[in-house]
C-alpha positions as CSV (number, residue, x, y, z in Angstrom):
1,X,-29.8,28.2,-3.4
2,X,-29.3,31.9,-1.8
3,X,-29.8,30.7,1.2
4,X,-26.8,28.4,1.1
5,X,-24.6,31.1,-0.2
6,X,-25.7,33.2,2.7
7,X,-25.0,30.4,5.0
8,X,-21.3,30.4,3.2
9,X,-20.8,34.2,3.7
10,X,-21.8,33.9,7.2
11,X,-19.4,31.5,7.8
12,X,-16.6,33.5,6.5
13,X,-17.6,36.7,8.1
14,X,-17.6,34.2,11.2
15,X,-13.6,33.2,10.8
16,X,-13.0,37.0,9.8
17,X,-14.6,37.7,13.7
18,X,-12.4,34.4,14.9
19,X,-9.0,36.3,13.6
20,X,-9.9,40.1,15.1
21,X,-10.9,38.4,17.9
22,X,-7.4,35.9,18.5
23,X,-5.6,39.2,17.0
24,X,-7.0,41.8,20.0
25,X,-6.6,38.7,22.3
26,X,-2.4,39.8,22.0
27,X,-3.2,43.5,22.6
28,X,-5.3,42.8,25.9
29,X,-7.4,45.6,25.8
30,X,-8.2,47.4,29.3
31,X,-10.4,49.6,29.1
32,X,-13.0,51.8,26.7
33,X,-14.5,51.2,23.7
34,X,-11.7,48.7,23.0
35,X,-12.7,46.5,25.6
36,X,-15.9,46.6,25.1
37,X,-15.5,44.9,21.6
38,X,-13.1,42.8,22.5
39,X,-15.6,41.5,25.5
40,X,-19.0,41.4,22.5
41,X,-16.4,39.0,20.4
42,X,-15.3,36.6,22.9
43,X,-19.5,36.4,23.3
44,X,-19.7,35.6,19.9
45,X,-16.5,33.4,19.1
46,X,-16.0,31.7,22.5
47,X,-18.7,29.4,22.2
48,X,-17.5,27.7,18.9
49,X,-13.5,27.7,20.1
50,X,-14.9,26.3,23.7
51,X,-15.8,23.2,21.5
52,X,-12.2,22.8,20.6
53,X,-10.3,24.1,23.7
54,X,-12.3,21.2,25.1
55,X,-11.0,18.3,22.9
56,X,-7.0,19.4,21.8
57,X,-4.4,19.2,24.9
58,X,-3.1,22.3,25.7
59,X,0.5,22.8,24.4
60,X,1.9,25.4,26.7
61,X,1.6,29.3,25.9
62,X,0.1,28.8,22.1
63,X,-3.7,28.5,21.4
64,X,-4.2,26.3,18.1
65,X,-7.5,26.3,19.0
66,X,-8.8,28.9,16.9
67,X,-6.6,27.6,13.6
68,X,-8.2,24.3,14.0
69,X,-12.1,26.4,14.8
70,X,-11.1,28.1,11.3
71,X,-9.8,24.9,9.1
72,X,-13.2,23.2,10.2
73,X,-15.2,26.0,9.6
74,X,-13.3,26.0,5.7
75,X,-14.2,22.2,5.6
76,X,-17.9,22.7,6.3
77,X,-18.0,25.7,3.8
78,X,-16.2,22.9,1.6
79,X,-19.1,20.9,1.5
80,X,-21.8,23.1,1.5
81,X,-20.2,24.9,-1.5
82,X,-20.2,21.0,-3.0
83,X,-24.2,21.0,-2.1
84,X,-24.5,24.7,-3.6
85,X,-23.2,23.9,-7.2
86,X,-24.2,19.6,-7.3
């Protein structure tokens, strides 16, 4: 059962990653330090909002897909949090 809790606060640290990651997306970093974490993230967050940048149309200057990446990352926390306490 620790292990599924784990797995939940992963998930969330995951979304928390998702949101500095969309947030220094709007700062555009150039150069430094900055840059360098902003470069790390996209390593570890592109992947999973590829999947959705993929499959929704694009609808001009706006990205949903990292809100969408987030709400189904909620929904499988959802479940597994149904698994955790059945």
């Amino acid at each position: 059962m620790n292990l599924l809790v784990m797995v939940v606060q992963l998930m969330r640290f995951y979304e928390l990653l998702i949101v500095v990651y969309v947030l220094m997306s709007w700062l555009r970093p150039s150069s430094g330090l900055i840059l360098d974490i902003y470069r790390t993230l996209g390593t570890i967050v592109e992947p999973w909002l590829g999947l959705f940048r993929r499959i929704m149309p694009r609808t001009g200057m706006i990205d949903f897909s990292p809100l969408v990446a987030i709400i189904v990352l909620q929904v499988i926390e959802q479940v597994i949090a149904r698994l955790l306490y059945r």
